[in-house]
C-alpha positions in Angstrom: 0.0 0.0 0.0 1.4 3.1 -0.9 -0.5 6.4 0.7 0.6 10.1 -0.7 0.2 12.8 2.0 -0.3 16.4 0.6 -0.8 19.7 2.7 -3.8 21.5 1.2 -2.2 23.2 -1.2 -0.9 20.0 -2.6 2.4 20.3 -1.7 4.2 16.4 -1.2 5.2 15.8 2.2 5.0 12.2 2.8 5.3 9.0 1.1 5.0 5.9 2.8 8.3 3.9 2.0 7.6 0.2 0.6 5.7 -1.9 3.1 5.5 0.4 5.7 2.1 -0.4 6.5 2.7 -3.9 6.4 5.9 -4.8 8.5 6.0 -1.1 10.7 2.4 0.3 11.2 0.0 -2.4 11.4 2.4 -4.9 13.4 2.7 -2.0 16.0 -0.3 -1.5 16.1 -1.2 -5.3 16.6 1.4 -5.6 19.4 0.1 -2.2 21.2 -3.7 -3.0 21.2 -3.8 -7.3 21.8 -4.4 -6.9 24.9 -8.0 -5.2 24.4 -9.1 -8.3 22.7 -10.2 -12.0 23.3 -7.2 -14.5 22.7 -5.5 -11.2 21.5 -7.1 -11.1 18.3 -7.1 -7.4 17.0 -9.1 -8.3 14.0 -11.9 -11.1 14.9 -11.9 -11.1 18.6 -14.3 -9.4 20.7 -13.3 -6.1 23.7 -12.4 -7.7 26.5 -15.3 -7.0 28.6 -12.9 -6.9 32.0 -12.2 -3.2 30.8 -14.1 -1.0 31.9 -15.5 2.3 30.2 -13.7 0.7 26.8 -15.1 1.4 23.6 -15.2 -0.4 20.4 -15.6 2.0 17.5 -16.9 0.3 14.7 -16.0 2.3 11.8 -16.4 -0.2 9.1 -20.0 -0.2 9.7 -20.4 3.6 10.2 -20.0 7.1 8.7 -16.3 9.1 9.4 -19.2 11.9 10.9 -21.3 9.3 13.2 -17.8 7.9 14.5 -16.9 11.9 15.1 -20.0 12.2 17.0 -19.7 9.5 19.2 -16.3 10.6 20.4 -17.6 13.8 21.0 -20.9 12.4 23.1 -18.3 10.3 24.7 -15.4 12.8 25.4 -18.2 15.7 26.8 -19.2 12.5 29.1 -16.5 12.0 30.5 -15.5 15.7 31.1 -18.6 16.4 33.2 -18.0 13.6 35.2 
């Protein structure tokens, strides 16, 4: 996968090397977040429901502005607690 990242004005800025995504990002991101879920499954497994206040954002299944507005119920939640 190879993502361009331009400023506005469509300047370059970044270019992902080859398989970044694939042996630096995602493995990271696998090895920072296993613990969250069942057997350590990031993709298939379930939240650990031992966690409290965790939540699962399915974004797959929603809108960029629904998951926005969740965070934003949730985050104004949690401040006026």
């Amino acid at each position: 996968m190879l993502i361009d990242q331009s400023n506005p004005e469509g300047a370059f800025v970044w270019r992902d090397p080859p398989e970044y995504w694939e042996k630096i990002v995602w493995p990271a991101y696998v090895e920072g977040h296993r613990n969250l879920f069942v057997d350590g499954d990031v993709e298939n497994g379930g939240l650990r429901t031992e966690i409290n206040g965790l939540i699962l954002l399915e974004t797959l299944e929603t809108s960029m502005t629904e998951a926005v507005s969740r965070c934003c119920v949730v985050l104004k939640d949690v401040a006026e607690k």
